[in-house]
C-alpha positions in Angstrom: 149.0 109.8 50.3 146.8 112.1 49.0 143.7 109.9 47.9 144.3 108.7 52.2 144.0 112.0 53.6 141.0 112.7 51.0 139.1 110.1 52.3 139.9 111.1 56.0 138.5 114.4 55.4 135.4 112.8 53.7 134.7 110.6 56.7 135.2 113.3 59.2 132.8 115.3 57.0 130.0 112.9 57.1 130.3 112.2 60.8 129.4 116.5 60.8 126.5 116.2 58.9 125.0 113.1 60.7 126.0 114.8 64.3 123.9 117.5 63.2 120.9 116.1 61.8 120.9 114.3 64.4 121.1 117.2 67.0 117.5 118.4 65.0 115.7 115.5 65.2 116.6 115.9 68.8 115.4 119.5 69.5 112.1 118.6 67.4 111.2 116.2 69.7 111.9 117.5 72.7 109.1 118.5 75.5 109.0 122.8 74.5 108.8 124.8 77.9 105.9 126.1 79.8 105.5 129.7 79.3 103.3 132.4 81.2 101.8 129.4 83.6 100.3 127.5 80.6 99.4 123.7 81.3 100.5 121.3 78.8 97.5 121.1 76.1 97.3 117.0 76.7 97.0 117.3 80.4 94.7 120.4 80.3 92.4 117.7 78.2 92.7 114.7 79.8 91.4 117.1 83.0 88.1 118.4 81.4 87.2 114.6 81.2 84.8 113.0 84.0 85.4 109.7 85.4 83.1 107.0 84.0 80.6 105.7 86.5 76.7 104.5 86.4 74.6 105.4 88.6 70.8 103.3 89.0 68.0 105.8 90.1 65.0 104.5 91.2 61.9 106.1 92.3 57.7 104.9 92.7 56.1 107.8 91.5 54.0 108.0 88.4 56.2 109.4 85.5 54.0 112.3 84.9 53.9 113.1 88.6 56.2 116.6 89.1 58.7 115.4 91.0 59.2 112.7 88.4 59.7 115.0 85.8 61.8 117.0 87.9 64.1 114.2 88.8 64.1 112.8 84.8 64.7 115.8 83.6 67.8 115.9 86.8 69.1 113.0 85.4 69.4 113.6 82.0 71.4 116.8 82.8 73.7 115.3 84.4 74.5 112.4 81.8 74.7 115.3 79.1 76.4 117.8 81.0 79.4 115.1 81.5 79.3 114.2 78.4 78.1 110.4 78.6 80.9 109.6 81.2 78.2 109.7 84.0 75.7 106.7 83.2 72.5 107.8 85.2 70.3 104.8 84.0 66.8 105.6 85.4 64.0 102.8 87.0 61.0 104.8 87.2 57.5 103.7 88.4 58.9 101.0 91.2 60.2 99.2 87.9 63.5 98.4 90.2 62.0 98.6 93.9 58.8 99.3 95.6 58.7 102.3 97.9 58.8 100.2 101.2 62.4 97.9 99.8 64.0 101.1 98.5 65.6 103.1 101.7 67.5 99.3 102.7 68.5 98.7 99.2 70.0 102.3 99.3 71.9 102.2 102.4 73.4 98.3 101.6 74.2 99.6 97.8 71.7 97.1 96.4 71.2 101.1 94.2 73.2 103.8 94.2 70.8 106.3 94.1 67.0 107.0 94.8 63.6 108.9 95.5 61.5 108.3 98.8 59.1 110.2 100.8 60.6 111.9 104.1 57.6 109.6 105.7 59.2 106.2 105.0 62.9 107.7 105.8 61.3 108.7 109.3 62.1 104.9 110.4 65.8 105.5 110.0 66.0 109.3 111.0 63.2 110.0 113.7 63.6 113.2 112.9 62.5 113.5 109.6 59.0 112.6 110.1 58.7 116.5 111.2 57.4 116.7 107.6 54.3 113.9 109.6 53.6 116.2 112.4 49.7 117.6 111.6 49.7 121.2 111.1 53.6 122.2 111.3 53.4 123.8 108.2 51.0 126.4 107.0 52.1 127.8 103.5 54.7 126.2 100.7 57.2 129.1 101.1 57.6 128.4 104.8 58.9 124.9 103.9 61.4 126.2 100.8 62.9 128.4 103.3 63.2 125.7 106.2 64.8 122.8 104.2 67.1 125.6 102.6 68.4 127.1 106.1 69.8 125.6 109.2 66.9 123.4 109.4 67.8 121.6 106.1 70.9 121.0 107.2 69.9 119.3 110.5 68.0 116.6 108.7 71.2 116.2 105.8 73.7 115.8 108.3 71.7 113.3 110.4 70.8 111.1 107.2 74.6 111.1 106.3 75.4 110.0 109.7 73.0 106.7 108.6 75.0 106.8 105.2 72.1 108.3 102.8 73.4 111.6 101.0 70.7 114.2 100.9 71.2 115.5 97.2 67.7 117.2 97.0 64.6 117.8 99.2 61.6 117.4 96.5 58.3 119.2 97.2 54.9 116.8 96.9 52.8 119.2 98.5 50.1 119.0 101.3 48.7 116.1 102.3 44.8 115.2 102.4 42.3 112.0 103.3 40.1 110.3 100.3 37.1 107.6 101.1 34.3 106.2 99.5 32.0 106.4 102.8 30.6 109.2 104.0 32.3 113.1 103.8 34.7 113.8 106.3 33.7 116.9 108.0 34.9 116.8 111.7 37.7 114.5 113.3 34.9 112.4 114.8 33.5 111.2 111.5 36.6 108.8 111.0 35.8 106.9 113.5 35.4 103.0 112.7 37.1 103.6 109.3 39.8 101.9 107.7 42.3 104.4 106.4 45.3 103.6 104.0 48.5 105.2 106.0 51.8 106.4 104.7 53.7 105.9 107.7 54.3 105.6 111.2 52.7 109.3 112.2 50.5 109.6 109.6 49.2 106.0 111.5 49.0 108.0 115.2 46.9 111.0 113.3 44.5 108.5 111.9 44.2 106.9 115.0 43.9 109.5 117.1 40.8 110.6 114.4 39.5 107.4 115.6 40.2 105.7 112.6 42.1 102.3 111.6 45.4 102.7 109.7 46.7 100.1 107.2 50.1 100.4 105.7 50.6 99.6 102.2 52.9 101.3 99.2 51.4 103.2 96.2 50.8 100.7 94.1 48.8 98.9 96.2 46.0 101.4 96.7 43.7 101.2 94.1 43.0 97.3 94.0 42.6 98.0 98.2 40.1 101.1 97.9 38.2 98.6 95.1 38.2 95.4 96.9 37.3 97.6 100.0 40.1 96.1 102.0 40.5 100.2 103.0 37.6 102.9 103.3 40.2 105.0 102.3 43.7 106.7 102.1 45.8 109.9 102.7 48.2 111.1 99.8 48.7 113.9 98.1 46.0 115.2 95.4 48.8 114.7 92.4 48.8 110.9 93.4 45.7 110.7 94.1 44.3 111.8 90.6 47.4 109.9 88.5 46.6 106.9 90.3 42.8 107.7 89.6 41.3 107.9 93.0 38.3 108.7 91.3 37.6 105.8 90.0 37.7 104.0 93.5 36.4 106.8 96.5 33.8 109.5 96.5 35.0 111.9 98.9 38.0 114.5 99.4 38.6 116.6 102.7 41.4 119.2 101.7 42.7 120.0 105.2 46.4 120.4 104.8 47.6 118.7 107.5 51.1 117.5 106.5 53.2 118.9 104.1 55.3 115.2 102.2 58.8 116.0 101.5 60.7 113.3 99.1 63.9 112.8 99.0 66.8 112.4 96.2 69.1 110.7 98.4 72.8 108.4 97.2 74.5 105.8 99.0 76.8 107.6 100.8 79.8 105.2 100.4 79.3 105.3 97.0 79.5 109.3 96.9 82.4 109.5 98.8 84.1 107.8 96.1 83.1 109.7 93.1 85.8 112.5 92.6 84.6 115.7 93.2 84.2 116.9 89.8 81.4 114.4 89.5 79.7 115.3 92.7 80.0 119.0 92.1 77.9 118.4 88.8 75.4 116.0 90.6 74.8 118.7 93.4 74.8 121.4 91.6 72.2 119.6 88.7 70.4 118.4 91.7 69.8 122.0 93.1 68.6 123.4 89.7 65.9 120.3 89.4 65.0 121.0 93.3 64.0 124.4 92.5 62.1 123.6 89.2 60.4 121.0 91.6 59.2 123.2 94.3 57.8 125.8 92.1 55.5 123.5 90.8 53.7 122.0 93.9 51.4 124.1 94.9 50.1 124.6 91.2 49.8 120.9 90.8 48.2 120.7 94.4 45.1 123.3 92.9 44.7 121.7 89.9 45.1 118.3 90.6 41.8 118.6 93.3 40.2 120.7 91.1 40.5 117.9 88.5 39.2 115.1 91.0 36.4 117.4 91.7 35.6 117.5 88.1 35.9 113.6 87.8 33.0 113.1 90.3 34.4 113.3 93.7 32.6 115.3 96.5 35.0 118.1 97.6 35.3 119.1 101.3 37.5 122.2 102.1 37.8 122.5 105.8 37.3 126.1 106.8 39.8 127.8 108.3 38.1 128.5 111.1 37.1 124.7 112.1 40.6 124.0 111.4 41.6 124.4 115.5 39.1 121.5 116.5 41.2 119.2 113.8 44.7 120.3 115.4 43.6 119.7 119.1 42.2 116.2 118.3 46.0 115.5 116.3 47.5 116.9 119.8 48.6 113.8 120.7 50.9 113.1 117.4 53.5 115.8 118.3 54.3 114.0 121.7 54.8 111.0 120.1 57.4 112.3 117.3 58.9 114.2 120.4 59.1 111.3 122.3 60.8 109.3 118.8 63.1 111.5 117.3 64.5 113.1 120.7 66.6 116.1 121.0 66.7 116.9 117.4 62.9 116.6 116.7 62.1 118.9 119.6 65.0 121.4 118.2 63.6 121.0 114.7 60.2 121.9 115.9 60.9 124.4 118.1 62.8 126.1 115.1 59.5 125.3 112.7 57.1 127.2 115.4 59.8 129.9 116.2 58.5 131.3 112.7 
């Protein structure tokens, strides 16, 4: 009887001591409560991660060209500042597409993102060829503060509406005419020339000059100025001397009379699907690099015509008081944007000669 109720007590013992070592293992593993607001730690760093995407950025500058470096250097921010998860994979140079395929490849996808001069976009937003029209702008400043206002915001929210992303408006700086014939003095020596063009009113300035324009891409001009299927082009002076116009025309008349925007534009379908951590690091990268970007063009404007001029070519600076007879003879090029980009352009330019 007494070796029975000795093992009774012994069993009900053990079942104790398993009960509550079980109970432990229990408590141990259970969740512990928040306290004072605090986020669980694995959430908290499952949050601090970005989403993995790749992103193809192409541009057709030269890589030493400002805006280049401005929009590498972009780039390679943003791929470090996520921490790898955002794959910007860079094709500079045209490498991927040539200046005249890359706004249709952006807007079907064909690349997510991409660098283009407000010139060539002018074709799908009338508007922004305000950049095109002679003598709008007079000074750099002027154009930082217009693209950064009300203005600025015109032109983004009428390239989204065509499903391009305006992530950055990059400075190129003025605008001027290279040719290997004779120095270009006055509107009327153009006449009878053929002119490499950048775009549709670039075209109506050099024709209304009296000139011929011929439209080709970048990469095209130096075999054309060579072969003399061109007397000459208009560009930029940072282009000019990286794709060595030297080599190819005599003659440079600095006469400011466009000011080239480009643009760091994304497939807007594509944007809208990146989560808003991603695009809040892209925009705000983009802004930095925009700014780095600006203050550089006039510099590079100054010394990249001071280094043609020291290559060999014949420098003409239009005076400032000869300029008027060149802005009445490119008269006729503000009708015609008017008449293309409608209601907005004629806002848009009323807001540029409002200041």
């Amino acid at each position: 009887m007494k070796k029975w109720l000795t093992g009774i007590v012994f069993m009900i013992m053990a079942m104790m001591v398993l009960t509550a070592c079980g109970g432990d293992k229990a408590e141990e593993t259970e969740t512990p409560e928040k306290t004072d607001g605090a986020a669980d730690p694995v959430v908290e760093a499952e949050s601090d991660e970005y989403e993995e995407s790749t992103i193809r950025l192409a541009y057709n500058l030269p890589q030493d060209h400002h805006i280049s470096i401005g929009i590498e250097k972009f780039a390679e921010d943003v791929k470090e500042k996520s921490g790898g998860k955002i794959d910007m994979q860079v094709f500079p140079a045209g490498q991927l597409l040539s200046d005249k395929d890359m706004n249709q490849s952006l807007l079907s996808g064909g690349v997510e993102m991409g660098v283009n001069s407000s010139t060539l976009w002018s074709s799908t937003v009338p508007a922004m060829g305000i950049f095109d029209v002679p003598y709008v702008f007079n000074d750099y400043s002027a154009v930082g503060e217009a693209v950064g206002g009300e203005f600025g915001d015109k032109l983004r929210s009428a390239m989204a509406d065509k499903g391009a992303e305006v992530l950055m408006f990059a400075d190129y700086g003025f605008v001027q005419f290279a040719n290997n014939k004779l120095e270009l003095k006055s509107p009327a020596d153009f006449k009878g020339l053929k002119i490499r063009s950048i775009g549709d009113l670039p075209s109506e300035l050099i024709k209304a000059y009296g000139a011929s324009p011929v439209f080709m891409g970048g990469g095209e001009v130096y075999m054309a100025l060579q072969r003399d299927t061109v007397d000459g082009a208009t560009s930029g002076t940072t282009a000019m001397l990286q794709r060595k116009y030297d080599e190819v025309t005599k003659y440079l008349t600095i006469n400011n009379y466009a000011y080239l925007e480009f643009l760091l534009t994304v497939n807007k379908d594509f944007w809208d699907k990146l989560p808003e951590k991603s695009q809040a690091l892209i925009s705000e990268t983009a802004a930095e690099a925009e700014v780095w970007i600006r203050s550089q063009a006039e510099k590079e404007d100054v010394d990249s015509a001071k280094a043609l001029e020291e290559a060999g070519m014949q420098v003409y600076y239009v005076p400032e008081d000869e300029l008027a007879v060149w802005k009445e003879a490119a008269e006729p090029v503000r009708g015609i944007f008017v008449d293309n980009a409608g209601e907005l352009g004629k806002e848009l330019l009323d807001m540029v000669d409002g200041n």
